[in-house]
N, C-alpha and C positions, 0 to 999 in steps of 0.2 A: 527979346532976350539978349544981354550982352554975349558979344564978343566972347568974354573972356568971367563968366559967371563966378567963378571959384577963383579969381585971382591965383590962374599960374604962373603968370610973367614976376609978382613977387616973390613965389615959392621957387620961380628958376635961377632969380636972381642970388636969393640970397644962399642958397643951395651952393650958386656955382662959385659967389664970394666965397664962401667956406672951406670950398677944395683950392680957390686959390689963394688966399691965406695962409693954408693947409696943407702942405701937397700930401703930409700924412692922411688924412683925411677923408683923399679919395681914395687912396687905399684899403683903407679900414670899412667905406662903406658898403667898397665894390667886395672883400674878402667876406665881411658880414650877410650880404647877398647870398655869396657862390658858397656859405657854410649852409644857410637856412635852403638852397638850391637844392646843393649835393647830398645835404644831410638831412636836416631838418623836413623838408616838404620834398622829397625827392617824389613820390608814388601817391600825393595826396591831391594832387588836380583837379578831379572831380568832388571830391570832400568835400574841401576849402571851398569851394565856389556854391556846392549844394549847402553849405554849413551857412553863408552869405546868403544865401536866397533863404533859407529855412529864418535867417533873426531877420530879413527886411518883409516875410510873410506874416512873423510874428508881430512886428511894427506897425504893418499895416492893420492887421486885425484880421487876415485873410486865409483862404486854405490857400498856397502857395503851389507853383507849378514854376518846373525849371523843365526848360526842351534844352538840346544839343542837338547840333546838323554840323555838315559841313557845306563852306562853299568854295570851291579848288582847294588854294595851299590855305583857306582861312577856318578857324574851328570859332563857330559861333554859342555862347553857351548863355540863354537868357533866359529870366525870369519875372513873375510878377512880387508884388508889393511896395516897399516905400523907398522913392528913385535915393540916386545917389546925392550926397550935401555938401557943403566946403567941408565940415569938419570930416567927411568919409575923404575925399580928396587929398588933405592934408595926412589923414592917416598914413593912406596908401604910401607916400613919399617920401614917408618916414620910415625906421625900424622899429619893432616893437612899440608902437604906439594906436592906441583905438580909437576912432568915436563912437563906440559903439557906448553904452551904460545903462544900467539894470534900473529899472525902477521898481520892479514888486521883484519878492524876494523868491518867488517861483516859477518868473519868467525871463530868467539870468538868459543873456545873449551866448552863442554856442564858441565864435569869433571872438575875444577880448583881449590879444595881444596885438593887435595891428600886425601880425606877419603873415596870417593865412596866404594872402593876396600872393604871395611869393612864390605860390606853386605855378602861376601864369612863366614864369622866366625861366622854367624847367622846360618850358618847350617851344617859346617864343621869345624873338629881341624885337615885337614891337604888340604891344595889349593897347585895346581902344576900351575905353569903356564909354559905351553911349547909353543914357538915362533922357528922362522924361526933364529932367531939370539942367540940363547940361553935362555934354561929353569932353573927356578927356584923351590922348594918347601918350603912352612911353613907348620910346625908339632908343632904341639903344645905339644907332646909328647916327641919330641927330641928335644924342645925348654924346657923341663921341666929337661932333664940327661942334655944337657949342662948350664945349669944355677947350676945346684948341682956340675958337674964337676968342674964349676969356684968357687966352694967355699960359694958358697951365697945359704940362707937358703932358700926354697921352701916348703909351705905345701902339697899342692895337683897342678894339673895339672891346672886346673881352675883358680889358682893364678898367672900364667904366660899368657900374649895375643897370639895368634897366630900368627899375622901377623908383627909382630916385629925381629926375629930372622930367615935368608933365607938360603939357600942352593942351592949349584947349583946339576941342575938334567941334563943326558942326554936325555930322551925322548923330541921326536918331536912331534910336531902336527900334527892330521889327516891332508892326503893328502887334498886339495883342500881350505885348511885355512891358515893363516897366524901366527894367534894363538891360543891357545886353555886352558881352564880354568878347570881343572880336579876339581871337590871338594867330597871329600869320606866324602859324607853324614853321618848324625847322625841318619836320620829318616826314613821314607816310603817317596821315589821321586815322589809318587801318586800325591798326594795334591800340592805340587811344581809345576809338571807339568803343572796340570788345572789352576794355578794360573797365570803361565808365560803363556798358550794359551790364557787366557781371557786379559791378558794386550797388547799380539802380535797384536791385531790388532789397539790398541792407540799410540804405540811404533813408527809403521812404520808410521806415519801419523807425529808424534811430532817429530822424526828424520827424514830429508828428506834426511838425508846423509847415510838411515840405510832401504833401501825401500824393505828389504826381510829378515824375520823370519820364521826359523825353527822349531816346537818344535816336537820331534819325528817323525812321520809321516804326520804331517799338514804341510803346509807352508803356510805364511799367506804373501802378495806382495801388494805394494801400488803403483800405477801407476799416474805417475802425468802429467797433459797437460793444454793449457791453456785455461782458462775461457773466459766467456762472455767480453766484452769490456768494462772497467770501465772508465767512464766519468772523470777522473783526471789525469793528466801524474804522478802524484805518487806515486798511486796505480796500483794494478793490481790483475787477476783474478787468480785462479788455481782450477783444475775441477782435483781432486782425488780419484782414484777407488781400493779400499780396496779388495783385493778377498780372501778367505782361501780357500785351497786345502786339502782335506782330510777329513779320519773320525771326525767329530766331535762328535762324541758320544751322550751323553743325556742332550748337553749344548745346551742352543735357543741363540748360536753366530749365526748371518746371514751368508750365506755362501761370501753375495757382503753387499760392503757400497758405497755410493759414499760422497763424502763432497763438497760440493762447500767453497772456500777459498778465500778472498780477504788479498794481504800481503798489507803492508805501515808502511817503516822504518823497525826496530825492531819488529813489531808486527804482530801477524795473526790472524785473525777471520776467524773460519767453523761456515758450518753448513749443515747439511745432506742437500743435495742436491734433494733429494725425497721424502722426509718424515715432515711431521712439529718436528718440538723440541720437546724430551720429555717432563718428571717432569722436571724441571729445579734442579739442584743439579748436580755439578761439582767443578775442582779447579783449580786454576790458572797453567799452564806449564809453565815449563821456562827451555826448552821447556819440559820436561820429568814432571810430576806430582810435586806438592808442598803442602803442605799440609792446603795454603788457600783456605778457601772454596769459592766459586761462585755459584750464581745465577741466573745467566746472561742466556740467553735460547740460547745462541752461544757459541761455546769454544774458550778459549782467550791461546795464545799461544803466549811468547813474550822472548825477550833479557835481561829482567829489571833486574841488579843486585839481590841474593839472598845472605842468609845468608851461613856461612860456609857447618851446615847441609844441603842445598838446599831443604829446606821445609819453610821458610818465606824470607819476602823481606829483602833487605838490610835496614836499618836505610833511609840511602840516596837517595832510589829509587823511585820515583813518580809515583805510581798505574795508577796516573791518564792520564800516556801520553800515556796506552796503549789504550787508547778509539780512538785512529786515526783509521781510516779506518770502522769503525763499521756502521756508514751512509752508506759506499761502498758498503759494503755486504749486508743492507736491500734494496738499492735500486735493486739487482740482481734478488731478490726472485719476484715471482707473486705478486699481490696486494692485495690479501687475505690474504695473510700468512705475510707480513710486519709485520700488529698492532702485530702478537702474537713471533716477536721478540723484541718487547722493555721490556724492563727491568723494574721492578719496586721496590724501592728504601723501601717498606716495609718488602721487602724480603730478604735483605741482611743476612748474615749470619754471617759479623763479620764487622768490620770499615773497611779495604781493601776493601773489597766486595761493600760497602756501596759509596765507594770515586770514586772507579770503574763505580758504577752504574749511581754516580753524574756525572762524567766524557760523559759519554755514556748518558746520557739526557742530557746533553749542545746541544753536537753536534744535537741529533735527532729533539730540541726545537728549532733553530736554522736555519735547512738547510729544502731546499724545497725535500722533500720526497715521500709524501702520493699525491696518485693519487688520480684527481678529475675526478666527472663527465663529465667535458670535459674541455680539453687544458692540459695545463702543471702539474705538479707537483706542492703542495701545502705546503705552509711553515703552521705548527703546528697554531700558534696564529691567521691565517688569514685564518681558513677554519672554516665551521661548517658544523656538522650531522645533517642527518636528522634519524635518527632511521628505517629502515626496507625500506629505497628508495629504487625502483626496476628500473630497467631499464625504462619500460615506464612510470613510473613518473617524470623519469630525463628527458624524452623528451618533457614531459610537461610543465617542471617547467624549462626547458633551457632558455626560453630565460626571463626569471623574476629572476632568480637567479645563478650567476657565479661563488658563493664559496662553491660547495653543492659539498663533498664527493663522490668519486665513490661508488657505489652502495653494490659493494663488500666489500668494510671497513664500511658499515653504518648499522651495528651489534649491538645489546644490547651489549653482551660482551664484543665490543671495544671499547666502550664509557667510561667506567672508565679510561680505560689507557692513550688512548688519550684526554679524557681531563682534567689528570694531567701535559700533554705536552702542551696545551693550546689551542685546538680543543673547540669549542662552540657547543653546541648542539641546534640544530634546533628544539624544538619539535613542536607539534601536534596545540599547542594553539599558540607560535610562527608564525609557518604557516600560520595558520587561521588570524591573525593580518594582517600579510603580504599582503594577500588576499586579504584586505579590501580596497575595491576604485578600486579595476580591473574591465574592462569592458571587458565582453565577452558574446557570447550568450550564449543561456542555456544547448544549446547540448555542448559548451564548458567545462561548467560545471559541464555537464553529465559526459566528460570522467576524470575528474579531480576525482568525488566520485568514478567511477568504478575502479580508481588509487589509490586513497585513502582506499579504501575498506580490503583489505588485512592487512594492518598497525593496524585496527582497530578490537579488539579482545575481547576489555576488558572494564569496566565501567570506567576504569581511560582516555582510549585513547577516550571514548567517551565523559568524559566531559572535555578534553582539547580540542574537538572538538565542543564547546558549542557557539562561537564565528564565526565558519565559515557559511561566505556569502551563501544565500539558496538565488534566483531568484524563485517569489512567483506571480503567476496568471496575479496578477494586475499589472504586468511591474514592479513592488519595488522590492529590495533586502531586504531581514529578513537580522540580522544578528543575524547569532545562529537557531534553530531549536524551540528555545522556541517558541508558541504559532501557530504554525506549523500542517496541519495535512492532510493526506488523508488515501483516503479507499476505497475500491472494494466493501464494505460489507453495508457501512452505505449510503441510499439514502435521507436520511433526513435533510434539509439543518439546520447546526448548527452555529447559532448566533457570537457563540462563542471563532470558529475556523478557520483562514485563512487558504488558502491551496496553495500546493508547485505548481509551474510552472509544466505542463506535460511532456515537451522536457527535464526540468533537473530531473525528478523523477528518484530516484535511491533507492536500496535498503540498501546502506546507509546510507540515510536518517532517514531511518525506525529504523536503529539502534541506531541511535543518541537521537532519539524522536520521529523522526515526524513517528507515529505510524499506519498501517492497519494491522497489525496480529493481534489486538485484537481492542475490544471497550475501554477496561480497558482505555488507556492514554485519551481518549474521554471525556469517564466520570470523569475521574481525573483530568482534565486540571485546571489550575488554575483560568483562565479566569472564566469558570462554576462555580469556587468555591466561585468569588467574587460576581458572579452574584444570588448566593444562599445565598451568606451570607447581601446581600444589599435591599431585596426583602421586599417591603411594607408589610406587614402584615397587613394591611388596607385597601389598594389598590384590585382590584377583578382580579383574577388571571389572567396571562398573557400568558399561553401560554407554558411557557417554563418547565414546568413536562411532560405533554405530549411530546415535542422535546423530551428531557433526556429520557423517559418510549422508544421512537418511537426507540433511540440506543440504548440503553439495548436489544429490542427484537433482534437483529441483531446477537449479540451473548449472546445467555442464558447462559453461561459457565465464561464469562467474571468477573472481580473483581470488585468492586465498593468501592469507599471512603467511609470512616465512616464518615464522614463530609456532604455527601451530604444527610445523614438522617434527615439532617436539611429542604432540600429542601420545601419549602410552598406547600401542596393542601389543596383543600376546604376540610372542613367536614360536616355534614348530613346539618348542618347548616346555611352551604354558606359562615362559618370564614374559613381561611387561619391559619394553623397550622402547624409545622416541622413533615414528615413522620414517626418522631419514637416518637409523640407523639398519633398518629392514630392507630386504626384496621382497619381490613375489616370483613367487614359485617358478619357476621354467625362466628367468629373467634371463637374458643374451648377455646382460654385464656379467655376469656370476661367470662365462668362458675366458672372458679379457681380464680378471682381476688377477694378482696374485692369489698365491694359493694363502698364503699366512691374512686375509683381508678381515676387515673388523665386521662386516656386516651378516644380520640373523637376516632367516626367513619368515615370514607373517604365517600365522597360524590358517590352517587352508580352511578351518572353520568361520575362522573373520573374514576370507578373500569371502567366502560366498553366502555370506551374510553384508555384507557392503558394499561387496563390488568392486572388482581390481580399479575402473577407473579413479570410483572417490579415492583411493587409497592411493594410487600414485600422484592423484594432486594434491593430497595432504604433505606427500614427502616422501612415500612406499618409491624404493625404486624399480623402475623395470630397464630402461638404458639409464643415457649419462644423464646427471641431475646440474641442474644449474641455479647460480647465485644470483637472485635481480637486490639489485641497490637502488632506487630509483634518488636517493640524495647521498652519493657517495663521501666519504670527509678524511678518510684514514684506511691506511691497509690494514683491515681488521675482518678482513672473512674469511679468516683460518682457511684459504689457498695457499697452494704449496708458492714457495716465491716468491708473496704477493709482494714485500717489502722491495723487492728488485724490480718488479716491474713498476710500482709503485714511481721509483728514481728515473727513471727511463721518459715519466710523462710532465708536459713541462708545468702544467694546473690540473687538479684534481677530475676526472670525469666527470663530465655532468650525470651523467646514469651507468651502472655496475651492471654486465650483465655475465656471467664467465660460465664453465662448465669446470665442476669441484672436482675433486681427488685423482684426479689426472696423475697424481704421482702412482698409483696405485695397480696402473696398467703394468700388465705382464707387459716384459720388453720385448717377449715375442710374438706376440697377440698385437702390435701397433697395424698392423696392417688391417686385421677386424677391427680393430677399435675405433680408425680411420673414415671405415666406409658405415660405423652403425654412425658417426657422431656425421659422417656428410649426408645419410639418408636421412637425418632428422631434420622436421621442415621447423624446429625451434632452434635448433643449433647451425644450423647450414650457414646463416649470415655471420655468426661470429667468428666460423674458420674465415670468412672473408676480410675481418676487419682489422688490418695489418695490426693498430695501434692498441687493439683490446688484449685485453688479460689471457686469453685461450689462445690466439695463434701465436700471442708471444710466445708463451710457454711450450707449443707443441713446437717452434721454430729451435728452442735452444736446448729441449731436453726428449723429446720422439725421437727415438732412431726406427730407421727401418734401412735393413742388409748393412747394419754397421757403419752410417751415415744420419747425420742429422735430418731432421725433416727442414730446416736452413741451410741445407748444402744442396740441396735439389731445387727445381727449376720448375714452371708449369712446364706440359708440353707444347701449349701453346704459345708461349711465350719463348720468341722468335728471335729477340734480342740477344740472348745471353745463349743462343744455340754454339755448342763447341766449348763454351766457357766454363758453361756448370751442365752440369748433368739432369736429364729430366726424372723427375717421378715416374717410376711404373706402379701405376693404382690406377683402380677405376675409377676415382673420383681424383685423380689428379687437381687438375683445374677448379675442384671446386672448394681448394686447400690451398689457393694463390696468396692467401693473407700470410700461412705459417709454411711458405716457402722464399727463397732466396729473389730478389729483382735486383735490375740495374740500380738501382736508389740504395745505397748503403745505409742501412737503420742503428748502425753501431762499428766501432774500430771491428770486431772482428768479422761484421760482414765484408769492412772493408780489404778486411787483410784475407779474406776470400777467394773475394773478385783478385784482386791482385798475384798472389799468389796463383793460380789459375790462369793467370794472364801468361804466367813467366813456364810454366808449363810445356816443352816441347814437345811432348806427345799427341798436343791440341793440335788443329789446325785451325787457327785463328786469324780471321782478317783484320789487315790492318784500322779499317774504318772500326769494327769491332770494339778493337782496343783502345781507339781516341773516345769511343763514348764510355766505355770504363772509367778511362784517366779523369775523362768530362764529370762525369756523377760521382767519383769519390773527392775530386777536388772541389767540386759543387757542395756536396754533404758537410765538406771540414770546412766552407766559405760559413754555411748556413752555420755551423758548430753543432751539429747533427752528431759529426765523427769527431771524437780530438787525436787532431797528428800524432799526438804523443802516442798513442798507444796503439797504430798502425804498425804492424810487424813487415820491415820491410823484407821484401819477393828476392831469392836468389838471382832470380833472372826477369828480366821485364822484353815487353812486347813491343818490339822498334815498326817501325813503319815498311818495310818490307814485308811485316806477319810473321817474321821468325823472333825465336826466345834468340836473346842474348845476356850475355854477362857485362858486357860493356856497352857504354852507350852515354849519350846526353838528350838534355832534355831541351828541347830547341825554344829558346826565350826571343828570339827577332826573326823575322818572318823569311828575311830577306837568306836568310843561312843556310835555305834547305838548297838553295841552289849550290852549292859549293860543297854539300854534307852526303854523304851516300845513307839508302834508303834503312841500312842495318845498321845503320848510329845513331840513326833519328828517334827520338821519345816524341809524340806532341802530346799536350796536357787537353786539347782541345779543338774541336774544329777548325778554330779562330788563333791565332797566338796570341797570346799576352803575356805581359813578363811575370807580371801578379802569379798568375796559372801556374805558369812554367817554374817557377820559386818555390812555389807551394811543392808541385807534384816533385821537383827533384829531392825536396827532403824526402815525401813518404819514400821515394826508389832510393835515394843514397846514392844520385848522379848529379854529376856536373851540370852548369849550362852550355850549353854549347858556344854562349859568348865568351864562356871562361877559359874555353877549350880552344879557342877556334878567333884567328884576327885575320881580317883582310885591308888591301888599299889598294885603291881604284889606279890604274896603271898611267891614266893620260886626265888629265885636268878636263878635257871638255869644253863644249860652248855651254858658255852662262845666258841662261833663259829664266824671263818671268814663269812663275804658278800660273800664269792666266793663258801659257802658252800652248796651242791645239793638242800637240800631242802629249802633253803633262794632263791637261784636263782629260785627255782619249784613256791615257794611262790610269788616272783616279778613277774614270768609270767601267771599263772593263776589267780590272782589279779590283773593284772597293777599297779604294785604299783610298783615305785623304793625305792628298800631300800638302804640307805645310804652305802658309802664304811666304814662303822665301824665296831666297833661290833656286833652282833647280838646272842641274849640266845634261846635256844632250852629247852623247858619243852614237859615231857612226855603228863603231862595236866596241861595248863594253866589257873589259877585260880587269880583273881584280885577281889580284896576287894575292896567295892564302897561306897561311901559316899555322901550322899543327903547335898544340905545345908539346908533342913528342919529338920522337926525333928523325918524323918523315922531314922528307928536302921542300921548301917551298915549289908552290902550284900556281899555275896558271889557270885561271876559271871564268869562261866568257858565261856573264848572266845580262839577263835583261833590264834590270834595277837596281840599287845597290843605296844603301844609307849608311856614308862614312860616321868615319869617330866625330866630326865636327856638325852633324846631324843634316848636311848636303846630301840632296837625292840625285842621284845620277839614271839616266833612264838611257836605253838604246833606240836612236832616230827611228821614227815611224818609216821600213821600207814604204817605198810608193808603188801601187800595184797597176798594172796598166788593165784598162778595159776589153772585151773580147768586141 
């Protein structure tokens, strides 16, 4: 074999005449390199070189095998089939230039821009390529001495390309290859590695010409045979098994894949063959990776022109004719896992993607696919769902309906996709329509709700199910459930409710409406409600309380409409009245009411013919009566003040629940009226609920001993002891919602507390009064209280704990040292100027900065922030001092000045923040050890 087989010495020659002809030249080819390096082939290493073995396998006529190993810093990557040639040589040495060329028109080479090669200089400056026909090397190194030996000016080694300037080499190729890719790595071959094992097993699948990789001790082999029978002579199936052999270390590669495959034409759709599709996030092959994204939940593998890099389409290339075959592959899969290969077109990830997906719903909208309930396959536009059909529904509904989904696609989840393909949805109230006019008998009907049953989960599937035919006693069909009803529990024949046939009684029914788990729908029916709201009041009673009291006793536990408090009984007097404007006899309200009160007594022949209980849960009173809203919207429950408390909340209640005519209490009776509404185990929580309707109102309008029931205090309640006054009741404590707390709920709690505060009769601690000042300035921060309408206190509570008339309100921290304890206001544990501003309006006092200047007597030693006893001073005070300056005095002495017309004062303090915002602090004595 020559020397020099592929004549490189004239490829070097006239290569290196042309850069020095040119000095442009070598610029341009080394920039053309380090684009297609950095850009073009940066991450395609392994590709490019399998993409090369895959068209030299196909050349040979061979199944092809690529290994990769390493040896030290050298990455070896070689293969079988047809060796290297001068025109391959010449390619490589070139830009964009091939010897590659297609001779049948569906065995196009995968390599056809002569740049692949290029991903070699992404991690090496010297690639050998040794073949069965003669080896070459580029060095980037000896491409750098002979460009200087030609005379032409070179900076560094990086300003020449690598793969531009060849050599011929004698080394051969490992035994067992054809040819072999030497590249003396720049880096750690680690990460390389892992990277080409993770793409070995997408390689062998995208090349069919290339069905065995190596990468050190793995070997990863795709095995191909043929699939299922595809219903078209154009297509066809392919059943591919992916296996790696070897350690795979701490990677989750499976050790098997299988793909199922349908080819047609140019193009190939997989898809795991065992597995549903993952995330959807892939990209188009052609066939080796591109860098268009896909969405598709199938991998699309196809022929379609690319651009030179082989990372986008050609200009020319029509995305969209790779959607052939895409119907073949879903009709392969089971029938469950179909809907969750269509595509959907909101997912795309870029316009290809997007045209692709158009492409692929043509076809799917289109062709008859989706398996039905029964018979053939189903075209998209001429099927409908029915949501959650089960098998024996479908055998019910066969022979009434032939375009009903198999059971297995009649999913919530596949309802969106399939019907943006044109699928109709059957639902629930559909059905029921349908229904309408079928003759069957009633145990027909039976199995239809035991079949329906399941579907039905929710208040929504139960009032689309508000229409379906119900077969009812008297030979008629209802249609719907309304007015509907049976029961185990109730023996009492009711006027006012038809009942369901026996033989179709289901306990579907029961969920729909027609009710026996409780009396509640009974009593709520609406039929009762006209029949309560249409009742003479003239007329002498009919009968129909006692029905109503006869099902209530059935279940005592049961709920009852506020509406049928209206219901008419007689009272003492033989008139005809609404239950919630009645007592019964001996009632404990009838002591607390006024005496002028609107309410009759029930006639004592109806209490015992009904039963005091059913009658107080109709509306009868016996104590206090209360109002449930359970969707409250407006102050419309004829409560006394609602409209006031109503403004007070800042969004409507979610749930009303209050205690009524509260206006009505004798004003001397509040102390009985007190302990019956705290003994009551319905009402007891809503005296608790500061924010509700009842303790509001007993907070602003209850007196007892000539005091609001918000002017009293728990006695528990520990805080405001001396401030306000406890409650004497025996249920004090359990009336904590409609009594006064530290939290001011409005201006005139505030003006309460405050007031109270200023009080010299109290004896009040000073700590006392700081959380006062604290929670009403808190309240007006929140906008709880508005300032405006806080009535300011005669006298306010200085820090001493005595009332005074005079005073300020200390806004800088540093002032209480210089301030006596009976001038002092504080707004807050803490000072702040905020606080202190705030609180001196509600009191109508100065600040005490307003009042009150000092200056420091002697300048000081100037010291850093950083300095020990400044830092000593921020930590044992909490105080941060600025990062400025700070003065050190042995004793700190500050001159003060009243704006009255006391004499200026001398006042030694420990700290002091002048006007120009300098801290001054007094030296840390030094204390000696024992």
């Amino acid at each position: 074999m020559s020397d020099d087989p592929f004549g490189t010495a004239a490829l070097r020659s006239s290569i290196l005449d042309a850069w020095a002809s040119s000095p442009t030249r070598l610029a341009e080819d080394a920039a053309a390199e380090s684009d297609l390096v950095t850009v073009g082939y940066r991450d395609r290493l392994l590709t490019e070189l399998a993409a090369n073995a895959a068209d030299a396998a196909s050349a040979a006529g061979i199944a092809g095998h690529l290994a990769v190993w390493v040896d030290g810093a050298e990455l070896h990557v070689a293969n079988t089939g047809a060796p290297l040639t001068g025109e391959g040589v010449r390619s490589l040495a070139a830009l964009r230039v091939s010897a590659k060329v297609s001779t049948e028109p569906g065995d196009r080479p995968i390599g056809r821009f002569g740049v692949g090669f290029t991903a070699t200089a992404t991690v090496a400056d010297r690639v050998e390529i040794r073949s069965r026909t003669g080896s070459v090397v580029f060095d980037r190194a000896a491409t750098l001495d002979a460009a200087r030996g030609a005379g032409i000016t070179v900076g560094a080694a990086a300003d020449v390309p690598v793969l531009r300037v060849v050599w011929p080499s004698n080394r051969e190729p490992s035994p067992g290859f054809d040819t072999e890719v030497v590249l003396h790595l720049r880096e750690d071959p680690g990460p390389l590695l892992e990277t080409m094992l993770a793409q070995a097993p997408d390689l062998v699948v995208e090349l069919t010409a290339l069905p065995r990789i190596t990468v050190g001790d793995v070997e990863v082999r795709a095995e191909r045979s043929t699939g299922p029978d595809v219903d078209d002579d154009a297509a066809r199936s392919v059943l591919t098994t992916v296996s790696t052999i070897g350690d795979l270390g701490s990677t989750d590669q499976p050790s098997s894949r299988r793909w199922l495959e349908v080819v047609r034409g140019g193009t190939r759709w997989l898809v795991d063959a065992d597995r549903d599709p993952g995330p959807s996030g892939d990209v188009l092959r052609a066939p080796t990776p591109t860098d268009i994204e896909l969405s598709l939940p199938c991998r699309c593998i196809t022929d379609l022109a690319l651009t030179p890099d082989r990372r986008h389409l050609h200009p020319r290339a029509e995305i969209g004719d790779a959607a052939a075959g895409y119907v073949d592959l879903v009709r392969l899969v089971e029938p469950a896992r179909r809907v969750r290969l269509i595509p959907e077109l909101h997912l795309a990830r870029n316009p290809d993607d997007a045209r692709l997906i158009e492409a692929v719903r043509r076809e799917l909208r289109d062709a008859a696919w989706l398996p039905a309930a029964a018979g053939a396959d189903l075209v998209p536009p001429r099927a409908v769902m029915l949501v959650g059909l089960t098998d024996r529904l479908a055998d019910i509904l066969g022979d009434l309906f032939g375009d009903l989904l198999h059971p297995d696609l009649s999913l919530t989840q596949h309802l969106p996709a399939l019907g943006r393909l044109g699928v109709s949805e059957l639902g629930l109230a559909d059905l029921a329509e349908r229904l309408v006019g079928i003759e069957r008998d009633p145990a027909w009907w039976y199995d239809l709700y035991d079949a329906l049953a399941p579907l039905v989960s929710t208040g929504r599937e139960v009032e689309e199910l508000g229409a379906l035919p119900i077969p009812r006693s008297d030979g008629r069909t209802a249609i719907g459930v309304r007015g509907l009803f049976v029961s185990d529990r109730i023996s009492t024949p009711m006027r006012w409710i038809p009942t369901v046939h026996p033989d179709a009684r289901h306990e579907l029914l029961t969920r729909l409406g027609v009710a026996d788990l409780t009396v509640a729908e009974a009593v709520g029916d609406p039929a009762l409600r006209s029949l309560v709201e249409d009742v003479d009041v003239e007329a002498a009673d009919d009968g129909l309380a006692a029905e109503v009291c006869a099902v209530l006793r059935a279940d005592p536990d049961a709920s009852v409409p506020s509406w049928l408090s209206a219901l008419a009984l007689p009272d003492a007097d033989g008139e005809l009245r609404p239950a919630d404007e009645l007592l019964l006899p001996g009632s404990p309200l009838l002591g607390v009411l006024v005496d002028d009160h609107p309410f009759g007594v029930v006639d004592a022949e109806m209490v015992a013919e009904c039963g005091a209980e059913p009658l107080r849960r109709i509306g009868v009173g016996w104590g206090f009566v209360t109002v449930e809203d359970d969707l409250p919207i407006a102050p419309d429950h004829d409560l006394p003040d609602e409209e006031d408390w109503w403004e007070t909340l800042p969004d409507a209640p979610e749930k009303l629940s209050a205690v009524r005519d509260l206006d009505l209490i004798d004003e001397r009776s509040w102390p009985a009226a007190l302990t019956m509404m705290a003994t009551d185990e319905r009402i007891r929580p809503l005296l608790a609920d500061r924010a509700g309707y009842t303790a509001w109102w007993l907070r602003r309008h209850a007196e007892v001993d000539g005091l609001l029931l918000g002017e009293y205090r728990s006695p528990s309640d520990d805080v405001l002891a001396n401030i306000i006054d406890p409650l004497d009741h025996p249920y004090a404590d359990e009336l904590g919602g409609a009594l006064a707390r530290l939290e001011p709920d409005s201006a005139d709690d505030a003006t309460l507390l405050l007031t109270r505060l200023g009080d010299r009769t109290r004896a009040i601690s000073a700590g006392a009064a700081v959380s006062v000042h604290a929670a009403v300035v808190a309240a007006c921060r929140r906008r709880v209280v508005d300032p405006d309408e806080v009535e300011v206190p005669e006298l306010v509570r200085t820090l001493s704990g005595e009332a005074a008339d005079r005073a300020v309100v200390v806004d800088r921290p540093w002032l209480l040292q210089v301030l006596a304890d009976d001038e002092c206001v504080l707004a807050g544990p803490t000072v702040t100027a905020t606080d202190a501003d705030l609180l001196g309006m509600l009191l109508d006092l100065p600040l005490a900065s307003e009042e009150c200047s000092a200056t420091v007597s002697a300048p000081g030693d100037a010291v850093s922030w950083a300095h020990p006893d400044v830092v000593r001073f921020g930590v044992l005070r909490g105080v941060e001092v600025p990062h400025a300056e700070v003065r050190l005095h042995d004793e700190l002495w500050v001159t003060v000045r009243d704006n009255g017309n006391d004499p200026d004062r001398e006042v030694r303090v420990e700290w002091w923040v002048d006007a120009a915002g300098v801290t001054h602090l007094e030296r840390r004595r030094r204390r000696s050890r024992r």
